[in-house]
C-alpha positions as CSV (number, residue, x, y, z in Angstrom):
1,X,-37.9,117.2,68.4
2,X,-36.2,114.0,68.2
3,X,-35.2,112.8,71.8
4,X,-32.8,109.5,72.1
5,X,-32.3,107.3,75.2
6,X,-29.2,106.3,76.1
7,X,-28.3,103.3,78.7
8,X,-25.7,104.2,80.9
9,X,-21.7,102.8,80.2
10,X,-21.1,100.9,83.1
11,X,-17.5,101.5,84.4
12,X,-15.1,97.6,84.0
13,X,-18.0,95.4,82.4
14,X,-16.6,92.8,79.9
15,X,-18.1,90.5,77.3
16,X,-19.4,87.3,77.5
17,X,-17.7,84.7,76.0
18,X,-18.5,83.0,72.7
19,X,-19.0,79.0,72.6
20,X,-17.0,77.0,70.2
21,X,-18.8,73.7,70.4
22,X,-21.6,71.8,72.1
23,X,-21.2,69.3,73.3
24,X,-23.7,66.7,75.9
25,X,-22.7,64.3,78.0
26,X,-24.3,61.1,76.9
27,X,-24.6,58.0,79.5
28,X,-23.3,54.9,77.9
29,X,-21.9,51.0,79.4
30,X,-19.2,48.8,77.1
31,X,-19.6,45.1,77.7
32,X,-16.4,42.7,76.2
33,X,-18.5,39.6,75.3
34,X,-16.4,36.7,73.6
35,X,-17.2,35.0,70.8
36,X,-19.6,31.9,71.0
37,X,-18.0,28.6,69.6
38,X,-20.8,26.2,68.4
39,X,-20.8,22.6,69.5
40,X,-20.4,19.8,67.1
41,X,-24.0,19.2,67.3
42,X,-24.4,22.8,66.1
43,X,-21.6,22.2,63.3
44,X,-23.2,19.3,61.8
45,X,-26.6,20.6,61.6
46,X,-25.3,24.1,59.7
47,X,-23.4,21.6,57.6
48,X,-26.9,19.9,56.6
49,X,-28.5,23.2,56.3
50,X,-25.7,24.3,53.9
51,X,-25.9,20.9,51.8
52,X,-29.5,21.3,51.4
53,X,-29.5,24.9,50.0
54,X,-26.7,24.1,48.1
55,X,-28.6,20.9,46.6
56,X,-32.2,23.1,46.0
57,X,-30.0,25.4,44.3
58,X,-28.9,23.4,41.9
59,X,-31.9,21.8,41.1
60,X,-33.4,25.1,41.0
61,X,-31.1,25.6,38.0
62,X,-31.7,22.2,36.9
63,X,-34.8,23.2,36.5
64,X,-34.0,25.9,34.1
65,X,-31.7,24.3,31.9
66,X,-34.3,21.7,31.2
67,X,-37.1,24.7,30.7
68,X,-34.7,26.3,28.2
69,X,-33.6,23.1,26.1
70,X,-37.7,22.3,26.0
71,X,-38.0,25.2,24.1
72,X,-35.2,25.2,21.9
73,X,-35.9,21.8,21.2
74,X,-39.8,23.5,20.3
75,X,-38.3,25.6,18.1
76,X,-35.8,23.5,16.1
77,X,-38.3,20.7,15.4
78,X,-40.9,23.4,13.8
79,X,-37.6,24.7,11.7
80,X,-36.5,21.1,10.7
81,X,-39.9,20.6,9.3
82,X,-39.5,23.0,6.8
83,X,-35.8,22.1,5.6
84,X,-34.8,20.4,2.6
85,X,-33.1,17.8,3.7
86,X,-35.5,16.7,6.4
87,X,-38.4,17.2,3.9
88,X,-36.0,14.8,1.5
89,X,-35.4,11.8,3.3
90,X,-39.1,12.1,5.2
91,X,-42.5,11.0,4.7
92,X,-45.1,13.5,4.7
93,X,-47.1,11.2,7.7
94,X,-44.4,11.1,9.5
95,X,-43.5,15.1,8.9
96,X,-47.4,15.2,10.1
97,X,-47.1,12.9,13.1
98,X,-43.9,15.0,14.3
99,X,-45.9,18.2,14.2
100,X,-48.9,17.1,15.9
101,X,-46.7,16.2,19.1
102,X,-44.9,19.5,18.8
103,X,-48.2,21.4,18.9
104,X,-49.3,19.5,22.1
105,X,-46.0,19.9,23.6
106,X,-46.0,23.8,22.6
107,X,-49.8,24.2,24.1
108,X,-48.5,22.1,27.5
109,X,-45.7,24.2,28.2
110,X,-47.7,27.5,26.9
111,X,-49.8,26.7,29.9
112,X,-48.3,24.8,32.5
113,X,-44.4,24.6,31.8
114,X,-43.3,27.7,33.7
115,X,-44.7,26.4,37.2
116,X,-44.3,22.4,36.2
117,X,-41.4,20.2,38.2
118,X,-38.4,19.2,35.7
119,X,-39.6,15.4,35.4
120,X,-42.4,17.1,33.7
121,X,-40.6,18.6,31.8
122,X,-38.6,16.1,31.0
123,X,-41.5,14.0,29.9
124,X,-42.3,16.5,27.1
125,X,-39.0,16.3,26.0
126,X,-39.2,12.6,25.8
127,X,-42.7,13.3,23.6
128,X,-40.7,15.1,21.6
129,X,-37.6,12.7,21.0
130,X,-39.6,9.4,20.7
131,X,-40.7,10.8,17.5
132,X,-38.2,13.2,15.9
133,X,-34.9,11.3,17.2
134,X,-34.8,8.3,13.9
135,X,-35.6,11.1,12.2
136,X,-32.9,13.0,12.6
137,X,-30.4,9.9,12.5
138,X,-31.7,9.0,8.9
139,X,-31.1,12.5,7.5
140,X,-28.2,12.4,9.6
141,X,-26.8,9.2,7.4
142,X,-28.2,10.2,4.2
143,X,-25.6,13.3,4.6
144,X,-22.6,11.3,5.6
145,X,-23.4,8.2,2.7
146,X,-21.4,10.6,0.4
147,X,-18.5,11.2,2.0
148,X,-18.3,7.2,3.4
149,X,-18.5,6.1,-0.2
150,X,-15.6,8.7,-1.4
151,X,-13.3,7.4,1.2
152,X,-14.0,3.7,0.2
153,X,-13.7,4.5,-3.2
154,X,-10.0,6.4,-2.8
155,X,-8.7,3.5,-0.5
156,X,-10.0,0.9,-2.7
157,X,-8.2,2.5,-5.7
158,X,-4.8,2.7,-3.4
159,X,-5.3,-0.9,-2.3
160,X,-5.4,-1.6,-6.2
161,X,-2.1,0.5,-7.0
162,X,-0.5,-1.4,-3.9
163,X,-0.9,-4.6,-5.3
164,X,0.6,-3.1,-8.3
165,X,3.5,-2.2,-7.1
166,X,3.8,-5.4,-4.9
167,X,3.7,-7.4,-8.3
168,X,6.2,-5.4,-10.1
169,X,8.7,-5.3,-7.3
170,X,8.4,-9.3,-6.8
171,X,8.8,-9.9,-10.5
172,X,11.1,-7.4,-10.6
173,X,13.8,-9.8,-8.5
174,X,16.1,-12.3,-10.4
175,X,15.0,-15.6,-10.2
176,X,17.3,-18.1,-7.7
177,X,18.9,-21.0,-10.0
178,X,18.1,-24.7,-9.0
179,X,20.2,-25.7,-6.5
180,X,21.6,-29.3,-7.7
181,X,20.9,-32.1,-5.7
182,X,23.8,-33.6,-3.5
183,X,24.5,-36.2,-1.3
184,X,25.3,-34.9,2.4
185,X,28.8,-35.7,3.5
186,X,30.1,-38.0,6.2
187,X,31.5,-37.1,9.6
188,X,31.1,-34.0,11.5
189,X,32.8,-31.4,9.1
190,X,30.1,-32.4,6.2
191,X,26.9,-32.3,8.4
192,X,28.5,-28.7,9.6
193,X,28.8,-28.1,5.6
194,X,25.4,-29.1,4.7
195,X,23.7,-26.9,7.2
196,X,25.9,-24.1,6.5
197,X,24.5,-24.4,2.9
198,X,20.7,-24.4,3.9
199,X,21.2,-21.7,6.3
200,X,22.6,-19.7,3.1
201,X,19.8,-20.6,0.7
202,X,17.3,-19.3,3.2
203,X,19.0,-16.6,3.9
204,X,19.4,-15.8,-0.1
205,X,15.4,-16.7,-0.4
206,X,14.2,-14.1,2.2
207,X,16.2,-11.5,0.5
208,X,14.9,-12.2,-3.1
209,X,11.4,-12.7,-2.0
210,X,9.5,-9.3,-0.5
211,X,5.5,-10.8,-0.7
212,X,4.8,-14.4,-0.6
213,X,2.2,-15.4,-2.9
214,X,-0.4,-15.9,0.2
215,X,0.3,-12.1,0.8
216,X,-0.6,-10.9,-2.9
217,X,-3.4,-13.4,-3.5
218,X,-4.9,-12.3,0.1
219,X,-4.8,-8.5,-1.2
220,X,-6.2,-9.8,-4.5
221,X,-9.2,-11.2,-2.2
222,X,-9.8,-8.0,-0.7
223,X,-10.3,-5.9,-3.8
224,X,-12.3,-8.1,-5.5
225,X,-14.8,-8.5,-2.3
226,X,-15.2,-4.7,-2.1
227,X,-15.9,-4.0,-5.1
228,X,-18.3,-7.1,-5.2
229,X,-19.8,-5.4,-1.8
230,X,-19.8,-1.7,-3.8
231,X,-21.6,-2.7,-6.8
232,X,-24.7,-4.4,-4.5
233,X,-25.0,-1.4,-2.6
234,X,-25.1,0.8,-5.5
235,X,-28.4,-1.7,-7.0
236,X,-29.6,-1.5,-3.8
237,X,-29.4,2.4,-3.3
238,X,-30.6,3.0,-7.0
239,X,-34.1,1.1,-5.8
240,X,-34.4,2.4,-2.4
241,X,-36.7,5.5,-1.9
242,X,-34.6,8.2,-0.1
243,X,-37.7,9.2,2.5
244,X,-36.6,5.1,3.5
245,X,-33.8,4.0,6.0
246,X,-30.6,3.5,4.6
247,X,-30.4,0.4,3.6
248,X,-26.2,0.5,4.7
249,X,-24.3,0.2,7.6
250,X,-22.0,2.9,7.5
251,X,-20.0,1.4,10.5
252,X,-19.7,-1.7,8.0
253,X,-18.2,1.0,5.0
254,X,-16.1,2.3,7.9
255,X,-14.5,-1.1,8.6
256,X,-13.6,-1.9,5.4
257,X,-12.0,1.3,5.1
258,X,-9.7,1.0,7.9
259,X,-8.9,-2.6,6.9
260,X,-7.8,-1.4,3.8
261,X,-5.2,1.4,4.8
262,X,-4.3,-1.3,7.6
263,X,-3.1,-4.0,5.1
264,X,-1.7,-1.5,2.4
265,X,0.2,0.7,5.0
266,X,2.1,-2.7,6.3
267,X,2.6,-3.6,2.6
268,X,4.0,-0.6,2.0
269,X,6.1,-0.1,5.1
270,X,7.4,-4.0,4.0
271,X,8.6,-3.3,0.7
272,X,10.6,0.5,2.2
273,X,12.1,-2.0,5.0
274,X,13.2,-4.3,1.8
275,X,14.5,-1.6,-0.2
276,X,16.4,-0.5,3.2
277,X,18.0,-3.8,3.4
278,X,19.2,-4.2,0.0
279,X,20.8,-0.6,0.7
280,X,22.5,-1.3,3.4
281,X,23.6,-4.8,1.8
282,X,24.7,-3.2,-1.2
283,X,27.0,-0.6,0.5
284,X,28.4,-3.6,3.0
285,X,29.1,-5.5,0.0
286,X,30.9,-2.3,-1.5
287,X,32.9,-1.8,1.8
288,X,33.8,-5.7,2.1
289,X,34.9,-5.3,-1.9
290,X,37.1,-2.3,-1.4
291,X,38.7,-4.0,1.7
292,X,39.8,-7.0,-0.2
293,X,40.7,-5.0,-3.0
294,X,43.0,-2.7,-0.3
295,X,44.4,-5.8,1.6
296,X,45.1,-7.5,-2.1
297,X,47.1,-4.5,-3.3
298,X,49.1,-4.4,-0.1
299,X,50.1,-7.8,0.1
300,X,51.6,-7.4,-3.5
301,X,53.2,-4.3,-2.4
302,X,54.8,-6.1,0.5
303,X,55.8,-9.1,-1.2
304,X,57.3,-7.0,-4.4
305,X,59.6,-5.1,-1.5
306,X,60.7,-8.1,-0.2
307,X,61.8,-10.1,-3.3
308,X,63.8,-6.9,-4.2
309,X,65.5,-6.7,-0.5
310,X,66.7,-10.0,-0.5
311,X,69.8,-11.3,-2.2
312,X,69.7,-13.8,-4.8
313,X,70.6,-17.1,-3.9
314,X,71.1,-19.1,-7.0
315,X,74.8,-19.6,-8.1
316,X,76.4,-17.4,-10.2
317,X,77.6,-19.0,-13.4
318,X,81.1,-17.0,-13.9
319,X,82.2,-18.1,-10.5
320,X,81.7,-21.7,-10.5
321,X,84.6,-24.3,-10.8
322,X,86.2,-25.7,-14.0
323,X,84.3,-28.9,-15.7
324,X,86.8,-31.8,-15.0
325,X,84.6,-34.0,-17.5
326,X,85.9,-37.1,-18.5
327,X,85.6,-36.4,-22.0
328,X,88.1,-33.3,-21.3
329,X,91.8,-33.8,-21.6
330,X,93.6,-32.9,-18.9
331,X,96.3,-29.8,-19.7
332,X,100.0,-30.7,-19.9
333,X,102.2,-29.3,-17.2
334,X,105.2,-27.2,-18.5
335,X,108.5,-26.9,-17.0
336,X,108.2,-23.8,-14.4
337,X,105.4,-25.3,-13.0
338,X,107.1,-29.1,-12.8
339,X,109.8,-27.4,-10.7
340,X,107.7,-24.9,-8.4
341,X,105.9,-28.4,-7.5
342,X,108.5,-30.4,-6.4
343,X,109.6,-30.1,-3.0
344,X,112.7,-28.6,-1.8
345,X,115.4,-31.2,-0.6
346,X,117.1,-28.2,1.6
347,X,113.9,-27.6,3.3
């Protein structure tokens, strides 16, 4: 038999009520502190502490860059021993000098280059360039001979057609005739004449003469010294070895150049200005010509008008009075007119 306990229901009891939160109570103090302003004292040494972090910085990188360029530089100087120019214009000592210091430099950094100070660094790199640097500048000039000798060649072959042209166009212009020799007048008015002439004949010579013969025998000069200058440095290239220096001065090549396109440009630019100034002379002289020729025509038209609007002034032969020569006889009076003559006696 299964007996259950019951508690007893006691009468008006109600149920406790539920907590939404907890919450505790925690002791605390707020302090408002201002801010601290540092003295200049203060100022000036955070300065100095800045400056000098900046300043290990950037020799920190410093050190880097030159860490990395040491072993490019490694790197490039084993490849330029095996490349065709560099093998051309190099003996093989010096190709085996240059790779004996790259070895020692290589087995230097290998062991002490990543905890060495930059100006040790610096001195390797120095190893390095002592040797490879005239080197590199003779392959360097071997490569750029070419294209120095191309340019000289093209200018001097313009320099030549310039003085061509500045032939043609001088013998192209008419000749001035031999002005005759004549005694300067006296007085004012002739010394005004004479130095009106001169100042014409000059005037006439500039325009007929473009180059002066100093001008075409100095451009004449020129080309003949070039190619003088090219022909020795071809005999002298032909018996130089190419793993020797240069035996040029390419700055030398380059100067001649320069002088050359300075003189024919101004030649050139000389003879446009010419051919401008005979232009605008010619169409002056056209205008001037046509002028006359208009002033001309209407001075005949005006004097033509007035010769017709005027009346004639000579006498008219119909109207003059009767010849009363002396070889004429006069004309007998008749009768009628006898009497019409003689006065009235009433009158």
């Amino acid at each position: 038999m299964n007996i259950t306990s019951a508690k007893p229901v006691v009468a008006n009891q109600t149920a406790p009520a539920i907590k939404s939160s907890f919450v505790h109570a925690l002791p605390f103090e707020l302090a408002a502190l201002d801010a601290i302003v540092p003295t200049s004292e203060q100022m000036i040494v955070s300065k100095l502490v800045l400056v000098n972090l900046e300043r290990l910085d950037e020799e920190k990188r410093e050190l880097e860059r030159t860490r990395n360029l040491l072993e490019t530089v490694i790197y490039e100087s084993r490849e330029k021993l095996d490349a065709i120019a560099f093998v051309k214009h190099t003996t093989e000592q010096e190709r085996e000098d240059l790779s004996k210091v790259i070895s020692a430099v290589n087995n230097w950094y290998d062991e002490e280059g990543y905890t060495s100070m930059k100006s040790d660094l610096d001195t390797q790199l120095n190893n390095i360039y002592s040797v490879i640097s005239p080197l590199d500048i003779r392959v360097q000039r071997y490569a750029q001979l070419p294209v120095v000798l191309k340019e000289h060649a093209d200018m001097l072959n313009a320099t030549e057609a310039v003085l061509r042209s500045m032939k043609e166009l001088q013998e192209s212009l008419p000749k001035l005739p031999p002005k005759p020799v004549t005694l300067p007048s006296e007085g004012p008015l002739g010394v005004e004449e004479t130095a009106k002439d001169e100042k014409e004949k000059k005037e006439l010579e500039k325009m007929m003469t473009v180059f002066s013969d100093s001008e075409i025998d100095l451009v004449d000069l020129t080309i003949k010294e070039n190619k003088k200058w090219r022909e020795t440095l071809d005999a002298t290239l032909s018996s130089t070895p190419l793993s020797a220096d240069l035996p040029v001065d390419l700055e030398d090549a380059v100067k001649r150049i320069m002088a050359m396109h300075r003189d024919a440009g101004y030649y050139m630019r000389k003879a446009e200005n010419w051919k401008a100034a005979m232009r605008r002379a010619e169409a002056e002289s056209k205008r001037k010509a046509a002028a006359a020729k208009a002033a001309a025509e209407a001075n005949k038209t005006t004097t033509e008008e007035s010769s017709v609007a005027e009346p004639s002034t000579e006498p008219d032969e119909s109207s003059e009075a009767p010849s009363t020569s002396d070889d004429q006889e006069p004309t007998p009076m008749t009768d009628e007119q006898t009497v019409s003559s003689t006065p009235r006696v009433d009158l």
